[in-house]
C-alpha positions as CSV (number, residue, x, y, z in Angstrom):
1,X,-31.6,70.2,20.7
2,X,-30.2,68.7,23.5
3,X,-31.6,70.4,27.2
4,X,-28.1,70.7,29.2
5,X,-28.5,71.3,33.3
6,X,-25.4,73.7,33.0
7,X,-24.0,76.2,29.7
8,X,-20.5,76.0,31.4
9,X,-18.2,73.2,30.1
10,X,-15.0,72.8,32.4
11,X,-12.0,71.1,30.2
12,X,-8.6,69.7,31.8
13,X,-7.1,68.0,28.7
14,X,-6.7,68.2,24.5
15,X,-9.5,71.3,24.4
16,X,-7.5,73.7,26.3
17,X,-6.3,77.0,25.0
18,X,-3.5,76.4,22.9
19,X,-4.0,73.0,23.3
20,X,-4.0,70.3,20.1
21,X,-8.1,70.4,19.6
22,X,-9.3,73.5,20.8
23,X,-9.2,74.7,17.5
24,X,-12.2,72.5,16.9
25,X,-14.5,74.2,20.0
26,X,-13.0,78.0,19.7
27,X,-15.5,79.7,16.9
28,X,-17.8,78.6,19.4
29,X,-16.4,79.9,22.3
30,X,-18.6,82.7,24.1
31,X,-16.7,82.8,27.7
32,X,-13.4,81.3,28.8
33,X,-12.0,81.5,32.3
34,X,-9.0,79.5,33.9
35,X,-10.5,77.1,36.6
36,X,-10.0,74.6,39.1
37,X,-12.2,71.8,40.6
38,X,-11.3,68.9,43.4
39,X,-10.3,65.7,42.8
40,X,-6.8,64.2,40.8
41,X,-5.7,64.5,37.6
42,X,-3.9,60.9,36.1
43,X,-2.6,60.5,32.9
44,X,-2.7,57.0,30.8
45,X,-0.2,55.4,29.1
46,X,-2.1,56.8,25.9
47,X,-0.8,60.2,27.1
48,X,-5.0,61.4,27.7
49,X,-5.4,62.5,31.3
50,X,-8.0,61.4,33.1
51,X,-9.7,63.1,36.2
52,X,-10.6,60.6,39.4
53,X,-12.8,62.2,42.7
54,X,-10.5,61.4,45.3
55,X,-9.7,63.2,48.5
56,X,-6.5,65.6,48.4
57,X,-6.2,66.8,45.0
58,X,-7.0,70.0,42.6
59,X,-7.2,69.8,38.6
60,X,-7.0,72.8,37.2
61,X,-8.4,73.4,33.9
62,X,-10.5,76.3,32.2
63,X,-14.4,76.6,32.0
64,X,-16.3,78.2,29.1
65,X,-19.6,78.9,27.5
66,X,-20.4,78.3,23.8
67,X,-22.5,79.4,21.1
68,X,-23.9,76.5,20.7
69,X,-23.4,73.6,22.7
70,X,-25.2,70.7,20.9
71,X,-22.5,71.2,18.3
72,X,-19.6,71.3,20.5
73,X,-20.8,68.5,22.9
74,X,-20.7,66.6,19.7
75,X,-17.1,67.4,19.0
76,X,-15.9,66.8,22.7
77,X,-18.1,63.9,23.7
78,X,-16.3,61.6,21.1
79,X,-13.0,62.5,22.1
80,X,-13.7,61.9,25.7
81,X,-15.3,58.2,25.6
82,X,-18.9,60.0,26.1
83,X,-22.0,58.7,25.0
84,X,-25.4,60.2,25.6
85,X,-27.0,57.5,24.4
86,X,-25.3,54.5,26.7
87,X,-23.8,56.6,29.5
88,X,-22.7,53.6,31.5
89,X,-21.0,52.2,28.4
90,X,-18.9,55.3,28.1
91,X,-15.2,55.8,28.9
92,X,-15.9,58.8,30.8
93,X,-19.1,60.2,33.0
94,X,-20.4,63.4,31.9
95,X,-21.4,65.2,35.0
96,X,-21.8,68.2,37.0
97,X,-19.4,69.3,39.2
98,X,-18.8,73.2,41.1
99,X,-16.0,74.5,39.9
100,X,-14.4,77.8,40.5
101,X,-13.4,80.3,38.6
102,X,-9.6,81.1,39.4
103,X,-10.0,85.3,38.7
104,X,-12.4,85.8,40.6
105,X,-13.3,83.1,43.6
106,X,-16.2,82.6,41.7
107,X,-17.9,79.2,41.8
108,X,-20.3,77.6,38.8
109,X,-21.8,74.2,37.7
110,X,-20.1,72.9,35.0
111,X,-20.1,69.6,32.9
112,X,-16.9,67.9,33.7
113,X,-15.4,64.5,32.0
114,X,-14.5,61.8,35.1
115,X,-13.5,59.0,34.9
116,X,-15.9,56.4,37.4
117,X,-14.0,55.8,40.5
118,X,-15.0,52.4,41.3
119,X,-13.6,51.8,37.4
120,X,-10.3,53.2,38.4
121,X,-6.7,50.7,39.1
122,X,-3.5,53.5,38.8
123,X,-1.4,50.4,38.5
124,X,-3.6,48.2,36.6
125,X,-3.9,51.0,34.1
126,X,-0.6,52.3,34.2
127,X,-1.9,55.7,35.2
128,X,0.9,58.1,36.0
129,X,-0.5,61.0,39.2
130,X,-0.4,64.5,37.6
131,X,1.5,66.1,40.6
132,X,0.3,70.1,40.6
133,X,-3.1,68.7,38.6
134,X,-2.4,71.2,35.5
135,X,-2.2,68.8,32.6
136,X,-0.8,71.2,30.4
137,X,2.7,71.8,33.0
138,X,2.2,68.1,33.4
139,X,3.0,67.2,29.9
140,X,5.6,69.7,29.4
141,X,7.6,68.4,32.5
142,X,10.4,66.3,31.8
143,X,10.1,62.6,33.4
144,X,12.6,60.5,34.0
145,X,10.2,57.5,33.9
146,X,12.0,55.0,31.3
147,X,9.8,55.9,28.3
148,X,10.4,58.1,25.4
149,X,8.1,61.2,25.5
């Protein structure tokens, strides 16, 4: 068994409530609370948002607990680009962030998927800014951007 600094998983993206692969974490789900941490919210041309640490910004996602969180970090560590075993080959950095807890003011550590800063080019990647940082208004929006959504 893995030995994780934090049991609370913060999620911005495809593992949200309602969201196309929380399906695959939810029988493991022990708590759940909406979120929010600092930082921006992009999304790719691949339609996956990503989260960068810069100055200005709020993503707001949800946090939970699980059951057991060696089998759910192995269903949402392939999905975001994460591997344990070559961290510096991964898409995305698993890492610790505070987050807080939107009910309640309440603030936790939580594992959060970034992606590395000193990685990131908006326009070389074609990476649209989330205005609002809530992925899931983000995606519902309608854009007037030239492509078919």
């Amino acid at each position: 068994m893995a030995d994780y600094p934090t049991p609370y998983v913060f999620v911005y993206d495809v593992f949200l409530k309602d969201a196309v692969k929380h399906v695959h974490i939810a029988p493991f789900i022990k708590t759940w609370s909406r979120a929010e941490m600092p930082g921006k919210l992009y999304q790719l041309p691949t339609g996956l948002p990503i989260v960068v640490e810069e100055e200005g910004g709020k993503v707001f996602g949800e946090v939970m607990t699980f059951e057991d969180m060696d089998e759910v970090m192995g269903i949402i560590d392939p999905q975001e680009g994460f591997r344990p075993d070559a961290p510096q080959q991964s898409r995305l950095l698993r890492d610790v962030r505070e987050v807080t807890l939107i009910p309640t003011g309440e603030k936790v550590k939580a594992l959060v998927y970034l992606f590395p800063k000193e990685k990131f080019n908006a326009k070389d990647m074609y990476a649209v800014y989330a205005h609002g940082g809530d992925w899931r208004k983000f995606v519902m929006m309608p854009r007037f951007d030239g492509y078919q959504h």
